[in-house]
mmCIF file as Biopython writes it, N, C-alpha, C and O atoms, coordinates in Angstrom:
data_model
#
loop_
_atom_site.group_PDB
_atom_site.id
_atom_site.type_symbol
_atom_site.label_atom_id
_atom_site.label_alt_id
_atom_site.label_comp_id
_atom_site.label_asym_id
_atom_site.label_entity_id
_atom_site.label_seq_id
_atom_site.pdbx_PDB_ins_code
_atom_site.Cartn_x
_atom_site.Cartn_y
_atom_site.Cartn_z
_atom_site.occupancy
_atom_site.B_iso_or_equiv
_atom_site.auth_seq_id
_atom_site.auth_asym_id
_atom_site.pdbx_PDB_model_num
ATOM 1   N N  . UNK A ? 1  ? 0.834   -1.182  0.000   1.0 0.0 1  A 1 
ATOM 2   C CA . UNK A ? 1  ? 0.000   0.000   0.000   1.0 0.0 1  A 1 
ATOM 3   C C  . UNK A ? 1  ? 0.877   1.243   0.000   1.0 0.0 1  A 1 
ATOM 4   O O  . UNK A ? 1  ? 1.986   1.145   0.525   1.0 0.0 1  A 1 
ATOM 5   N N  . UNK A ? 2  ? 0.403   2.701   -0.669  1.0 0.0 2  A 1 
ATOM 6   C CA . UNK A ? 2  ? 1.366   3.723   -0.828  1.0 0.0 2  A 1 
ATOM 7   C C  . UNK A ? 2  ? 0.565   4.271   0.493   1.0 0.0 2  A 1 
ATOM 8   O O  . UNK A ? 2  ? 1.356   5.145   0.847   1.0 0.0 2  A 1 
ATOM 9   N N  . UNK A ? 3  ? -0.261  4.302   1.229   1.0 0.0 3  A 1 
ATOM 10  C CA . UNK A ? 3  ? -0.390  5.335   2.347   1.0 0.0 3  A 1 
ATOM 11  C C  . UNK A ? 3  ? -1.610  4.447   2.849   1.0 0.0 3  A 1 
ATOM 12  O O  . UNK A ? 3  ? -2.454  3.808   2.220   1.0 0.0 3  A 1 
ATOM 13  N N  . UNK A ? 4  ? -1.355  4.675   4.479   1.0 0.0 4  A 1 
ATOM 14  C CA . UNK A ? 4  ? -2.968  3.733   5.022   1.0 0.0 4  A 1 
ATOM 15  C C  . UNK A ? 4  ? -4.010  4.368   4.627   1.0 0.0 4  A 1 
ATOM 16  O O  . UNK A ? 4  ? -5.065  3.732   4.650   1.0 0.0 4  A 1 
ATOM 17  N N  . UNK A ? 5  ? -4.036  5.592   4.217   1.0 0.0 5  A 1 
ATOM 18  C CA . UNK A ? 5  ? -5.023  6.277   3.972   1.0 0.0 5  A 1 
ATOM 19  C C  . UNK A ? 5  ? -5.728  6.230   2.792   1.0 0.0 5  A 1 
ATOM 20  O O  . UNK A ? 5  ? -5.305  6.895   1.846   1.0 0.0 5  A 1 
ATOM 21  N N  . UNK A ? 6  ? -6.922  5.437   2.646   1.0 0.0 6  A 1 
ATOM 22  C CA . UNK A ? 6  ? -7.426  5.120   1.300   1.0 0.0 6  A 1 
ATOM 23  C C  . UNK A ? 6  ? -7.768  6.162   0.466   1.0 0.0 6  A 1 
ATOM 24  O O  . UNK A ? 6  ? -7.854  5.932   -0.740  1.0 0.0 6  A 1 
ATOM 25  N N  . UNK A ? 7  ? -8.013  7.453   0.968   1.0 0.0 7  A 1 
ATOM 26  C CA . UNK A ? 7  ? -8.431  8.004   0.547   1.0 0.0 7  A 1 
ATOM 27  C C  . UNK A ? 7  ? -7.743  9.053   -0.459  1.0 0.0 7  A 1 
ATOM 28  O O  . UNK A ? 7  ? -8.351  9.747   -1.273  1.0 0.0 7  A 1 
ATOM 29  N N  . UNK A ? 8  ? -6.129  9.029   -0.208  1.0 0.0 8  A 1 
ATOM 30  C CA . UNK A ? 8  ? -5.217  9.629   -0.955  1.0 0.0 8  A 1 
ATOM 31  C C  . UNK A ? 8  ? -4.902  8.664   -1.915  1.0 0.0 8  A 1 
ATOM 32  O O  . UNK A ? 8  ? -5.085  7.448   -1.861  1.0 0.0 8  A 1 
ATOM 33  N N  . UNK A ? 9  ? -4.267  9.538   -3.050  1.0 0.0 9  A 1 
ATOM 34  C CA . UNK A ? 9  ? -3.543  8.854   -4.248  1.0 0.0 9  A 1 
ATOM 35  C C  . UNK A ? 9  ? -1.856  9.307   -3.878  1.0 0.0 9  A 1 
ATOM 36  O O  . UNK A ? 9  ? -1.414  9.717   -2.804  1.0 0.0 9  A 1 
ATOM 37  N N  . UNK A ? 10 ? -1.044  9.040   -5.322  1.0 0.0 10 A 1 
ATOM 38  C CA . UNK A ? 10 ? 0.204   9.203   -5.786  1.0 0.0 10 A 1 
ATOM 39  C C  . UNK A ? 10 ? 0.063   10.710  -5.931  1.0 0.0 10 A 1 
ATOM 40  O O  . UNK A ? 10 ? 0.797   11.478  -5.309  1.0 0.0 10 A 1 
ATOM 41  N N  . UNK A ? 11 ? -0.787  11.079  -6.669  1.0 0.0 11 A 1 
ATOM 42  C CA . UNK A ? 11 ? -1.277  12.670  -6.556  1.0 0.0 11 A 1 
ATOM 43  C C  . UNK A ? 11 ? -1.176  13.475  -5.677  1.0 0.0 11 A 1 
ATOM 44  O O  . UNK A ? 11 ? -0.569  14.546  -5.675  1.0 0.0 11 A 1 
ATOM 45  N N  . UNK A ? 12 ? -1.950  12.840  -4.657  1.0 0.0 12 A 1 
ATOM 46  C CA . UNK A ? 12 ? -2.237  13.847  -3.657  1.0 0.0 12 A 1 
ATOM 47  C C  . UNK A ? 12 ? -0.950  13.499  -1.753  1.0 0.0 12 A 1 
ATOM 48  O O  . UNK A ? 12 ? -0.975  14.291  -0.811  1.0 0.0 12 A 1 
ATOM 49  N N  . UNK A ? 13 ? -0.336  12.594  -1.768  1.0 0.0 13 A 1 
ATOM 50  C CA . UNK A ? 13 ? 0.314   12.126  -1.129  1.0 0.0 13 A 1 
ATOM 51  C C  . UNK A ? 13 ? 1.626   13.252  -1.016  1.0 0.0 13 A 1 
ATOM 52  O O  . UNK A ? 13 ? 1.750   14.003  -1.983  1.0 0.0 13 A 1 
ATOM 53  N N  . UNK A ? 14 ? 2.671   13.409  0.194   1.0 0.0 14 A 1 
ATOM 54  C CA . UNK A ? 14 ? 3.451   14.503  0.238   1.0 0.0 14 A 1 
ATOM 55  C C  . UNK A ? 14 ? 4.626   14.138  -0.828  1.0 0.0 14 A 1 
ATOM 56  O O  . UNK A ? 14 ? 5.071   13.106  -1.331  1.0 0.0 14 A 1 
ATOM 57  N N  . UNK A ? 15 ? 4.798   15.035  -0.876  1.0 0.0 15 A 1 
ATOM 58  C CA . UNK A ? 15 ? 6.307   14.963  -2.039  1.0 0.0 15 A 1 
ATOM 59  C C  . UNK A ? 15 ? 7.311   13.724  -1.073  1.0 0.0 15 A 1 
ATOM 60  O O  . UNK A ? 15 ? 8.094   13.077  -1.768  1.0 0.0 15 A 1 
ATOM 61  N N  . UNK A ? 16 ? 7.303   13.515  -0.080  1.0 0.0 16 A 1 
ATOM 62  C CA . UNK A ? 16 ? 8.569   12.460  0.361   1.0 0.0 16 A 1 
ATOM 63  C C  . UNK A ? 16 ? 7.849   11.342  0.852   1.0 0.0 16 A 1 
ATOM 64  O O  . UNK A ? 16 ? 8.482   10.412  1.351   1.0 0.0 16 A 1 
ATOM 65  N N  . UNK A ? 17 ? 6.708   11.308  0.786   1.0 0.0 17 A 1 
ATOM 66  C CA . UNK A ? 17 ? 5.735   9.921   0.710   1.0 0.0 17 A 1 
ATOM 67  C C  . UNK A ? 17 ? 5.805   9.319   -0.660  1.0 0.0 17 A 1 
ATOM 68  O O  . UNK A ? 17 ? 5.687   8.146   -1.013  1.0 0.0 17 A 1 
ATOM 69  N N  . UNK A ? 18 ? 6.015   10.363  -1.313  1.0 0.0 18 A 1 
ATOM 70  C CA . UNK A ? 18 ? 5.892   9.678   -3.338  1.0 0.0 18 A 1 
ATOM 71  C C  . UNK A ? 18 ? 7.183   9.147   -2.859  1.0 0.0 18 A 1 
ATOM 72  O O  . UNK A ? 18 ? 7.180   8.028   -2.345  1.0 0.0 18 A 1 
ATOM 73  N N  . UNK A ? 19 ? 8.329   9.836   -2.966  1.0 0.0 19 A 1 
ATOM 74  C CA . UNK A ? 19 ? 9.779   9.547   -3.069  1.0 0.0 19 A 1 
ATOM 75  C C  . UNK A ? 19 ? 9.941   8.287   -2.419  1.0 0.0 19 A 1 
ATOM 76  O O  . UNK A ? 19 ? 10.743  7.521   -2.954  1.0 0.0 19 A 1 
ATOM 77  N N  . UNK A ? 20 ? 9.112   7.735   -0.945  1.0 0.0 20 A 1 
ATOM 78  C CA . UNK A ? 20 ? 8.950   6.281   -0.817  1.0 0.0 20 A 1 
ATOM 79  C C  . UNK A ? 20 ? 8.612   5.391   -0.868  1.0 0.0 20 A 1 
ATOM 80  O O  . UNK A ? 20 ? 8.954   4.320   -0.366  1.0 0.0 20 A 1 
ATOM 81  N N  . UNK A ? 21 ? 7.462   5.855   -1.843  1.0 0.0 21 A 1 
ATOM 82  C CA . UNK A ? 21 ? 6.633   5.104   -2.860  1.0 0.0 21 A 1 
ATOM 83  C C  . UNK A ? 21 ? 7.689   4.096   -4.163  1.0 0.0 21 A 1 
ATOM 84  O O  . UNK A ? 21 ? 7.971   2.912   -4.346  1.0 0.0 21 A 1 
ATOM 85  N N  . UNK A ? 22 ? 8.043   5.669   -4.944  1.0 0.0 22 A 1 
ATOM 86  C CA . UNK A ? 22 ? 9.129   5.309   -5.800  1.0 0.0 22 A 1 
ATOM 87  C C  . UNK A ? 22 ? 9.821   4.418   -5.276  1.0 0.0 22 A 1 
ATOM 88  O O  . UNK A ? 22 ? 9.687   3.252   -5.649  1.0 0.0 22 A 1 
ATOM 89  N N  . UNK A ? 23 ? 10.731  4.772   -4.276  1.0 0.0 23 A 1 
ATOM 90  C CA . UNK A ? 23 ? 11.845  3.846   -4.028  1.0 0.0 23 A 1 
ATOM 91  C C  . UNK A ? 23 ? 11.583  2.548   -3.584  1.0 0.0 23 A 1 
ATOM 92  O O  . UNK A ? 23 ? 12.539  1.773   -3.596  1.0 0.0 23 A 1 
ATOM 93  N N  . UNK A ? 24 ? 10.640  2.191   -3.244  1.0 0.0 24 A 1 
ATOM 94  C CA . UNK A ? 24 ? 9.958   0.900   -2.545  1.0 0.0 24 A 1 
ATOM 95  C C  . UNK A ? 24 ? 9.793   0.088   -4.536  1.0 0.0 24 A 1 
ATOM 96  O O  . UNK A ? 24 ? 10.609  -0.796  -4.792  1.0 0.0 24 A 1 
ATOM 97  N N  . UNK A ? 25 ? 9.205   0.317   -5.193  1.0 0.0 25 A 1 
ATOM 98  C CA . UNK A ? 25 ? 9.172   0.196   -6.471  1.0 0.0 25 A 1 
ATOM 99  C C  . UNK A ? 25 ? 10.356  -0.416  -6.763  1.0 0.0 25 A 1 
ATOM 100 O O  . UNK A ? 25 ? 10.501  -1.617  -6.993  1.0 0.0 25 A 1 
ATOM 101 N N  . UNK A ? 26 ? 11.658  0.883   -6.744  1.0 0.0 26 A 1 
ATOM 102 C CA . UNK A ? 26 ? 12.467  0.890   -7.396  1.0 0.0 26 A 1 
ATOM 103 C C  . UNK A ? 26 ? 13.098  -0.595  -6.727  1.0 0.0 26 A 1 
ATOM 104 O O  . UNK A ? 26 ? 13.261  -1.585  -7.441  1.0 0.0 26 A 1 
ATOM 105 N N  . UNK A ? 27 ? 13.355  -0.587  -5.563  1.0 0.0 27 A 1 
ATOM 106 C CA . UNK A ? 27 ? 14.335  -1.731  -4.992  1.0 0.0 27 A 1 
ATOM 107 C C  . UNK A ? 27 ? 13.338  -2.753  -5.284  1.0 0.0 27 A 1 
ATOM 108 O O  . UNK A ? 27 ? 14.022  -3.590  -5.873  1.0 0.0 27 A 1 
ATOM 109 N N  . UNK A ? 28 ? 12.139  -3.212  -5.240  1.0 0.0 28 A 1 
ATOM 110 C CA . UNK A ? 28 ? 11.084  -4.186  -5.490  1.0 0.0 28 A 1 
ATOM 111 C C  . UNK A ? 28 ? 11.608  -4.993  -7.277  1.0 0.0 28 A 1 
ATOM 112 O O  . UNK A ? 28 ? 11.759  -6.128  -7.728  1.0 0.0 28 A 1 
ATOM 113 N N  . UNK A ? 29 ? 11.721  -3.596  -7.767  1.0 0.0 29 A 1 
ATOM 114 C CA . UNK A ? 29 ? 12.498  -4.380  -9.350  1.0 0.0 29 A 1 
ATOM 115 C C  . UNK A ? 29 ? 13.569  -4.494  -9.280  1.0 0.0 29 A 1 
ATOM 116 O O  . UNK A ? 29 ? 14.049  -4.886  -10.343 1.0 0.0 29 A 1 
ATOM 117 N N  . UNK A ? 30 ? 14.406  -4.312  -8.359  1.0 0.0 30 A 1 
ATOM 118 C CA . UNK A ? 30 ? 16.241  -4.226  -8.527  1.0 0.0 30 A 1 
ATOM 119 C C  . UNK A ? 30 ? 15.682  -5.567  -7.917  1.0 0.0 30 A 1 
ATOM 120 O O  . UNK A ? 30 ? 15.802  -6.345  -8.863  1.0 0.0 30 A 1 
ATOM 121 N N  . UNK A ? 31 ? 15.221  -6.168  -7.026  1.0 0.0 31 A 1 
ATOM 122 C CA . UNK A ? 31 ? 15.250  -7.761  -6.517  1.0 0.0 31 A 1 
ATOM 123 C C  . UNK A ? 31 ? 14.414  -8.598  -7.651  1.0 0.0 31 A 1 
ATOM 124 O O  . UNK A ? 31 ? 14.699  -9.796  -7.670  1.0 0.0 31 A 1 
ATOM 125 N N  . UNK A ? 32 ? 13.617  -8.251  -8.419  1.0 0.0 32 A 1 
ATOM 126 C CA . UNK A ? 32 ? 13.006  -8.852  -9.172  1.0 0.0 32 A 1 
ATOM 127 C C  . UNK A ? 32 ? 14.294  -8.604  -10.203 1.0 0.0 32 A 1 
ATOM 128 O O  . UNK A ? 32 ? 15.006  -9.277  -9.458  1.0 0.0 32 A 1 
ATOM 129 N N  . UNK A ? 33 ? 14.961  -8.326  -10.979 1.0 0.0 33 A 1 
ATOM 130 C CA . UNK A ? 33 ? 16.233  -8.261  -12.257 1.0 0.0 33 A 1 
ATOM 131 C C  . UNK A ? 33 ? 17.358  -9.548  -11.208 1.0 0.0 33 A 1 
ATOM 132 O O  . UNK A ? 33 ? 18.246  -9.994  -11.934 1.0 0.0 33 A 1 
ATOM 133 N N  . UNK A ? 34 ? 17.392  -9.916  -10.279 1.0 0.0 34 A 1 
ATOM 134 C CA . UNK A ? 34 ? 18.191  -10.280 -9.771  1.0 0.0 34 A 1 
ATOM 135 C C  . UNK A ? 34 ? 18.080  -12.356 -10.769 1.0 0.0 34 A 1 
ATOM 136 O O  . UNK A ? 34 ? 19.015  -12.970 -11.283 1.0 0.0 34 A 1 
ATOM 137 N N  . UNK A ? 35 ? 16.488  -12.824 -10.641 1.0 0.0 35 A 1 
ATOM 138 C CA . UNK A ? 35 ? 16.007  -13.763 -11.357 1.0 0.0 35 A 1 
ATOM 139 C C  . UNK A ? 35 ? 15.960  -13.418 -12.409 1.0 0.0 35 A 1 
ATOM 140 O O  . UNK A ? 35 ? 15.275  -12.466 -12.782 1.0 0.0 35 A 1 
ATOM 141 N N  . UNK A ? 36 ? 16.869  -14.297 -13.325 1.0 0.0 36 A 1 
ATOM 142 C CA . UNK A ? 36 ? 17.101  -14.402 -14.796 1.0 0.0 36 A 1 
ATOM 143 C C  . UNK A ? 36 ? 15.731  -14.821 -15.279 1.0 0.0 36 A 1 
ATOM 144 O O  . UNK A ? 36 ? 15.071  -14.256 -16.152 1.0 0.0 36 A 1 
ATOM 145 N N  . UNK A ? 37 ? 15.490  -15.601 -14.775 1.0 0.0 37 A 1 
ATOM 146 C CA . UNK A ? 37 ? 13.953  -16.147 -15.998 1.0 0.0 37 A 1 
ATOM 147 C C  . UNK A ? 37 ? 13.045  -15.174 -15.851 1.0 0.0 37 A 1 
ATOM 148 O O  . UNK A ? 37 ? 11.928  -15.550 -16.206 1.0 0.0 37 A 1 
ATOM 149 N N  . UNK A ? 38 ? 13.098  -13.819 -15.377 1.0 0.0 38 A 1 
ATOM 150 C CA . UNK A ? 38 ? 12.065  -13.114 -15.712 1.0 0.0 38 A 1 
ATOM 151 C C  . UNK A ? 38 ? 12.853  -11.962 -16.882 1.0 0.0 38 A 1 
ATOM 152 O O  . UNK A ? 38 ? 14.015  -11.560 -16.821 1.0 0.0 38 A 1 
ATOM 153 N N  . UNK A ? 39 ? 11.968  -11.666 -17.760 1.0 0.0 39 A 1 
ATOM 154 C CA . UNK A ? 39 ? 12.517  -11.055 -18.939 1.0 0.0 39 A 1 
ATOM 155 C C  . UNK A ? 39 ? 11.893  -9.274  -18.657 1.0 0.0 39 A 1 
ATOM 156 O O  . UNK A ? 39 ? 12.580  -8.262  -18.518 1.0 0.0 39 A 1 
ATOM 157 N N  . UNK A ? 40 ? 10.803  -9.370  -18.649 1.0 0.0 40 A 1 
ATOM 158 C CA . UNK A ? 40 ? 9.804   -7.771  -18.198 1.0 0.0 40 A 1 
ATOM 159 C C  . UNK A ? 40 ? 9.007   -8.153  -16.958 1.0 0.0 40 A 1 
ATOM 160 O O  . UNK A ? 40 ? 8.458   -9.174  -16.543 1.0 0.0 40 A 1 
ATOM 161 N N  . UNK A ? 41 ? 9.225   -6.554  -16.428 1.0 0.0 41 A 1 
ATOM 162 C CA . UNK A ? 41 ? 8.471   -6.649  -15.010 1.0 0.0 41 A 1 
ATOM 163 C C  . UNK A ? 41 ? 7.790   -5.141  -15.463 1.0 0.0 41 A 1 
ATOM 164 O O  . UNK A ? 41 ? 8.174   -4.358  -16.332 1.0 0.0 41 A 1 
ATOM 165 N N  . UNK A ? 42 ? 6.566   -5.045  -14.479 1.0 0.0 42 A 1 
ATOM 166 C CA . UNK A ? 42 ? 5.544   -4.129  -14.470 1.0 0.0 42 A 1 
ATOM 167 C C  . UNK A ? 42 ? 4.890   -3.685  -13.645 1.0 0.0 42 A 1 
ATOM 168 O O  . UNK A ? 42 ? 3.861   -4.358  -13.607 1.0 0.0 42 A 1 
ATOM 169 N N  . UNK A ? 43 ? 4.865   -2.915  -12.920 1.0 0.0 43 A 1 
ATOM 170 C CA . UNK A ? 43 ? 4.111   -2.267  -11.782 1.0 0.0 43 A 1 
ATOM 171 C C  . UNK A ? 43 ? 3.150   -1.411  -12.252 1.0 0.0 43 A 1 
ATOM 172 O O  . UNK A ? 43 ? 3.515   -0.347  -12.752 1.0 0.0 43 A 1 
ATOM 173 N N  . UNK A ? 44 ? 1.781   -1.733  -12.169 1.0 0.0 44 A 1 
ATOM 174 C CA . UNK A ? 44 ? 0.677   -0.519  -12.265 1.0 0.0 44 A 1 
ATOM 175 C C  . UNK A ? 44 ? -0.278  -0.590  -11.212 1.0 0.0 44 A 1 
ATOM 176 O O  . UNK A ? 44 ? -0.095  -1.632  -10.584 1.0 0.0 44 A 1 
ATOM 177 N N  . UNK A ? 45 ? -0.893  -0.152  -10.914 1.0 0.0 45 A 1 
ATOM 178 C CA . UNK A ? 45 ? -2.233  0.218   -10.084 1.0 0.0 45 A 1 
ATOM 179 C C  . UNK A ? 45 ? -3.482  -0.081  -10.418 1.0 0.0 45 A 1 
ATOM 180 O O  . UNK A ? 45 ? -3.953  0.755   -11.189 1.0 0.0 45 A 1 
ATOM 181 N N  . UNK A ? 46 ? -4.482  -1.283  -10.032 1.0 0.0 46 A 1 
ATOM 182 C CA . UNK A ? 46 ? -5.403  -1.895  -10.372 1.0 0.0 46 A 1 
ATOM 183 C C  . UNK A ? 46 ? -6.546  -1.012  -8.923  1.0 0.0 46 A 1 
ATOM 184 O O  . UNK A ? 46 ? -6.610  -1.049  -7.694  1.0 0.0 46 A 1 
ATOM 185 N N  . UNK A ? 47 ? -7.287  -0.279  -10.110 1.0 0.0 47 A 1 
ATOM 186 C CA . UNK A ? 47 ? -7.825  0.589   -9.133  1.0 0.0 47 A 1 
ATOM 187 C C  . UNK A ? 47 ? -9.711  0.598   -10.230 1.0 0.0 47 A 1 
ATOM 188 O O  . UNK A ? 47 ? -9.872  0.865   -11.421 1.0 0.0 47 A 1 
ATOM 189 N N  . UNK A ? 48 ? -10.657 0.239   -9.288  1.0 0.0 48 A 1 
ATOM 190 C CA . UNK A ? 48 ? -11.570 0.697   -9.505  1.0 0.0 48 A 1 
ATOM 191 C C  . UNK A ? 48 ? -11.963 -0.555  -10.460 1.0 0.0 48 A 1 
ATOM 192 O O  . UNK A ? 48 ? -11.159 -1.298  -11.023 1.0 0.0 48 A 1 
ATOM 193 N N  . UNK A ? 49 ? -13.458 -0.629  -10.520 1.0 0.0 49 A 1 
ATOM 194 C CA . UNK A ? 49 ? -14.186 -1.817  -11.453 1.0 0.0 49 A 1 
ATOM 195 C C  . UNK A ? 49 ? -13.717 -1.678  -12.907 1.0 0.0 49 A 1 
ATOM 196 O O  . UNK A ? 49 ? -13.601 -2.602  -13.712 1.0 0.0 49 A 1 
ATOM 197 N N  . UNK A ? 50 ? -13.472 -0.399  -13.111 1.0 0.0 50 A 1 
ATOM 198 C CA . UNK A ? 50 ? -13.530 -0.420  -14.998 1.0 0.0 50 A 1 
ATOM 199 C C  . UNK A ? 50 ? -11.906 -1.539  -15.611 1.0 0.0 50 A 1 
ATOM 200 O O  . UNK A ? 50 ? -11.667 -2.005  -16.725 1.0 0.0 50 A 1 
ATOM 201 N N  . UNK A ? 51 ? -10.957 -1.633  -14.062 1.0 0.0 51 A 1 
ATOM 202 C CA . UNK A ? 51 ? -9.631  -1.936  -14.208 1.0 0.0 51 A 1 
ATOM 203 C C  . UNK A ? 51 ? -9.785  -3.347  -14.394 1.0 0.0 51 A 1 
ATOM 204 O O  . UNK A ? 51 ? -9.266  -4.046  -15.265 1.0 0.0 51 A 1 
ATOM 205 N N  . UNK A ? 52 ? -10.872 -3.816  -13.099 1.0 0.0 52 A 1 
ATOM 206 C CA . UNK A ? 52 ? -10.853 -5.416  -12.579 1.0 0.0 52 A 1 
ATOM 207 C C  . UNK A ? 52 ? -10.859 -5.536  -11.377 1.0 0.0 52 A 1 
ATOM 208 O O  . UNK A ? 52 ? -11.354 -6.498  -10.790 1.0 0.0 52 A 1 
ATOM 209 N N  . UNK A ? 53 ? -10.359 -4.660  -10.894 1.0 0.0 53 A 1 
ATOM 210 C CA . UNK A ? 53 ? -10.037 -4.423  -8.923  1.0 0.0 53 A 1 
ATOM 211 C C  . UNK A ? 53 ? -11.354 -5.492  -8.166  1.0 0.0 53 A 1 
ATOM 212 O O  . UNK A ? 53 ? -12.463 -5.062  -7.848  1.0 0.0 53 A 1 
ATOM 213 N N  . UNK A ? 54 ? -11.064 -6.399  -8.058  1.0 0.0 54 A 1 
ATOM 214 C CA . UNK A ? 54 ? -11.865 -6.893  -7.472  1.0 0.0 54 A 1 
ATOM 215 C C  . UNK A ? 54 ? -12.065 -6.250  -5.206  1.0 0.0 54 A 1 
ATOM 216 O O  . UNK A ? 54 ? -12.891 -6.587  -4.358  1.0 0.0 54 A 1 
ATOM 217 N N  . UNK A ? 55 ? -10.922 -5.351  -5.140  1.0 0.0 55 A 1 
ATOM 218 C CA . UNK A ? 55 ? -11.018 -4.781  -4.124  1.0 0.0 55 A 1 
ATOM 219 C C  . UNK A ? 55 ? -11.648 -3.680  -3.593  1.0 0.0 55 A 1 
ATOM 220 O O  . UNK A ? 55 ? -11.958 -3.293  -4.720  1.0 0.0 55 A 1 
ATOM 221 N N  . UNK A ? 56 ? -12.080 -2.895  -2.935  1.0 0.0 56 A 1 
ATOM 222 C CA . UNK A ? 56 ? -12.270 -1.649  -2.877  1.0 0.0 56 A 1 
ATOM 223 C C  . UNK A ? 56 ? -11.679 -0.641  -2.499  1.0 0.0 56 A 1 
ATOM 224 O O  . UNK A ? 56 ? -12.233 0.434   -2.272  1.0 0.0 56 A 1 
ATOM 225 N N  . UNK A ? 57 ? -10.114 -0.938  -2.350  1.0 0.0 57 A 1 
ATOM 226 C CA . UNK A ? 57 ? -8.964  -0.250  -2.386  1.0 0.0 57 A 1 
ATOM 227 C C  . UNK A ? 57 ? -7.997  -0.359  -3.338  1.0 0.0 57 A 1 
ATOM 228 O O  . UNK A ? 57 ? -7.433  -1.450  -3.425  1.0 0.0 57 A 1 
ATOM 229 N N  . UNK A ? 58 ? -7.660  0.568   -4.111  1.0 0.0 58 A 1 
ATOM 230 C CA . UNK A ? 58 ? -6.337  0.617   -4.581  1.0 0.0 58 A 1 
ATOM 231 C C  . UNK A ? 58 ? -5.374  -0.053  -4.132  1.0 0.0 58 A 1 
ATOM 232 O O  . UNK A ? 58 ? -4.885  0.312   -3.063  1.0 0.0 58 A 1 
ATOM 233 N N  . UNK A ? 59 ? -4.858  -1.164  -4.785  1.0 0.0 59 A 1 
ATOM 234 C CA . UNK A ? 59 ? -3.413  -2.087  -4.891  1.0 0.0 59 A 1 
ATOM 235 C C  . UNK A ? 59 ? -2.945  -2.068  -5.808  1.0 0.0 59 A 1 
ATOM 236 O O  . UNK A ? 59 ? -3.509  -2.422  -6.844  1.0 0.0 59 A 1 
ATOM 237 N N  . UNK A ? 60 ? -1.597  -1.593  -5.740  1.0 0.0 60 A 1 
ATOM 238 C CA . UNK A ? 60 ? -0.419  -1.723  -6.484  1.0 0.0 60 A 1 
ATOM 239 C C  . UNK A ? 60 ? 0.414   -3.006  -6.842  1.0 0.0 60 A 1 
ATOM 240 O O  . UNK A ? 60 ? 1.143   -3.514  -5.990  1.0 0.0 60 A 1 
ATOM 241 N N  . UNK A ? 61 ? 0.318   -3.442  -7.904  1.0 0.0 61 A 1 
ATOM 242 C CA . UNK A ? 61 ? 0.666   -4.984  -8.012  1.0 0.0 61 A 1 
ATOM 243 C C  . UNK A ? 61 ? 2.188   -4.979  -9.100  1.0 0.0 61 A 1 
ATOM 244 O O  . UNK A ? 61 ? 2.199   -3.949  -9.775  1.0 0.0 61 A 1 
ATOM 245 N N  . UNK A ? 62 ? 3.040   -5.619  -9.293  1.0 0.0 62 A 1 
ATOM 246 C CA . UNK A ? 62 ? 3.815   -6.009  -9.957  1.0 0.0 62 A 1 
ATOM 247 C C  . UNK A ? 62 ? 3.702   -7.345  -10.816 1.0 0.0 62 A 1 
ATOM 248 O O  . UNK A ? 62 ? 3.198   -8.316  -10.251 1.0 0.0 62 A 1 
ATOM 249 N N  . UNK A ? 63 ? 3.970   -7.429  -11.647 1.0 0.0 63 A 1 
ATOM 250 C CA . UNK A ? 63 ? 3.968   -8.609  -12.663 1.0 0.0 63 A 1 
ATOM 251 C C  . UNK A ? 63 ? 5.447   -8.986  -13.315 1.0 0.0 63 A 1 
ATOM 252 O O  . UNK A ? 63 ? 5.948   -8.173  -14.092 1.0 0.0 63 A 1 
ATOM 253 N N  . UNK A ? 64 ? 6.105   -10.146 -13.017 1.0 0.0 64 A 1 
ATOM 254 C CA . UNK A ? 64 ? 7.315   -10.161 -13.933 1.0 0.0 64 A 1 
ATOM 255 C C  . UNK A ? 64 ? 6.670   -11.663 -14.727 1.0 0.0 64 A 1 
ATOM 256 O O  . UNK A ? 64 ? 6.121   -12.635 -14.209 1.0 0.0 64 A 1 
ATOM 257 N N  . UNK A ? 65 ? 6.954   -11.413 -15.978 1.0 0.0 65 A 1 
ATOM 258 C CA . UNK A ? 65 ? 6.855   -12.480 -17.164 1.0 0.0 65 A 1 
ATOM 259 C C  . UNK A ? 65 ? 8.049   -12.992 -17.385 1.0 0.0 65 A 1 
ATOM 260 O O  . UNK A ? 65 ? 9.069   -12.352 -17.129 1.0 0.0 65 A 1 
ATOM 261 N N  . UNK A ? 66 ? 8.072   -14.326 -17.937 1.0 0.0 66 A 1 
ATOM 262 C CA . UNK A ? 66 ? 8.875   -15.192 -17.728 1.0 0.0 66 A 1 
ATOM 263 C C  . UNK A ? 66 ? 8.546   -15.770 -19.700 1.0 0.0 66 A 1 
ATOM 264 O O  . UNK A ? 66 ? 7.619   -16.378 -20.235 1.0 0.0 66 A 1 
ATOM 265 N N  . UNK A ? 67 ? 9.701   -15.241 -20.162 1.0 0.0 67 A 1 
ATOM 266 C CA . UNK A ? 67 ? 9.817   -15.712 -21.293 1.0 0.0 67 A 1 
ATOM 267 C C  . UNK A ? 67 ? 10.505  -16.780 -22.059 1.0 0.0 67 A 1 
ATOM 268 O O  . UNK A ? 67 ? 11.693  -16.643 -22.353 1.0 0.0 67 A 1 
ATOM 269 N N  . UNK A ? 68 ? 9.747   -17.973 -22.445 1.0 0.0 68 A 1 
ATOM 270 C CA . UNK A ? 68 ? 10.234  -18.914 -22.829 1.0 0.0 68 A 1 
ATOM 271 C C  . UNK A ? 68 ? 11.265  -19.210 -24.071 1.0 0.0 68 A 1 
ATOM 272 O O  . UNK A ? 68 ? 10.744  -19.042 -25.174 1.0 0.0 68 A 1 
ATOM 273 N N  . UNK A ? 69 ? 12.349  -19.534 -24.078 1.0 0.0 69 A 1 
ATOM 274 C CA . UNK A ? 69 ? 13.235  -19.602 -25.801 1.0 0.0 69 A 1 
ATOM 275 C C  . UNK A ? 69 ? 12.468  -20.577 -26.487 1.0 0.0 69 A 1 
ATOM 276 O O  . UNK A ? 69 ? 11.930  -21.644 -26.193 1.0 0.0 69 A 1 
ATOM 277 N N  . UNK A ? 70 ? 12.606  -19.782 -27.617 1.0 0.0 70 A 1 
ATOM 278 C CA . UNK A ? 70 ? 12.379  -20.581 -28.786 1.0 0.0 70 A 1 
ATOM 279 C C  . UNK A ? 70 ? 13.035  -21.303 -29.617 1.0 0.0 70 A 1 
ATOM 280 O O  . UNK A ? 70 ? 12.452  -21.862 -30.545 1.0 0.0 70 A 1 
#
């Protein structure tokens, strides 16, 4: 979660709450590059029915794909 507070975004959150937002991200993919079999990783925000959110809070999820040789 970026803040307990459901009610804020990335938007509206303080300038050094983003910055530990980011960095939580950032080291989250520096450990994910560490496993070779993942090729792309992705962090977005699954927010709201139109997304899929089966929650009623905003979660931030990561995805790394794992690409098979051909």
């Amino acid at each position: 979660m970026e803040t307990p507070d459901h009610m804020l975004s990335l938007a509206t959150i303080s300038p050094k709450a983003l910055q530990d937002v980011l960095w939580a991200y950032y080291l989250r993919l520096i450990d994910l590059r560490k496993d070779r079999r993942f090729k792309y990783v992705l962090i977005f925000k699954n927010e709201g029915d139109a997304a899929g959110a089966s929650l009623s809070i905003p979660i931030p999820v990561d995805c790394a794909a794992i690409v098979p040789k051909l």
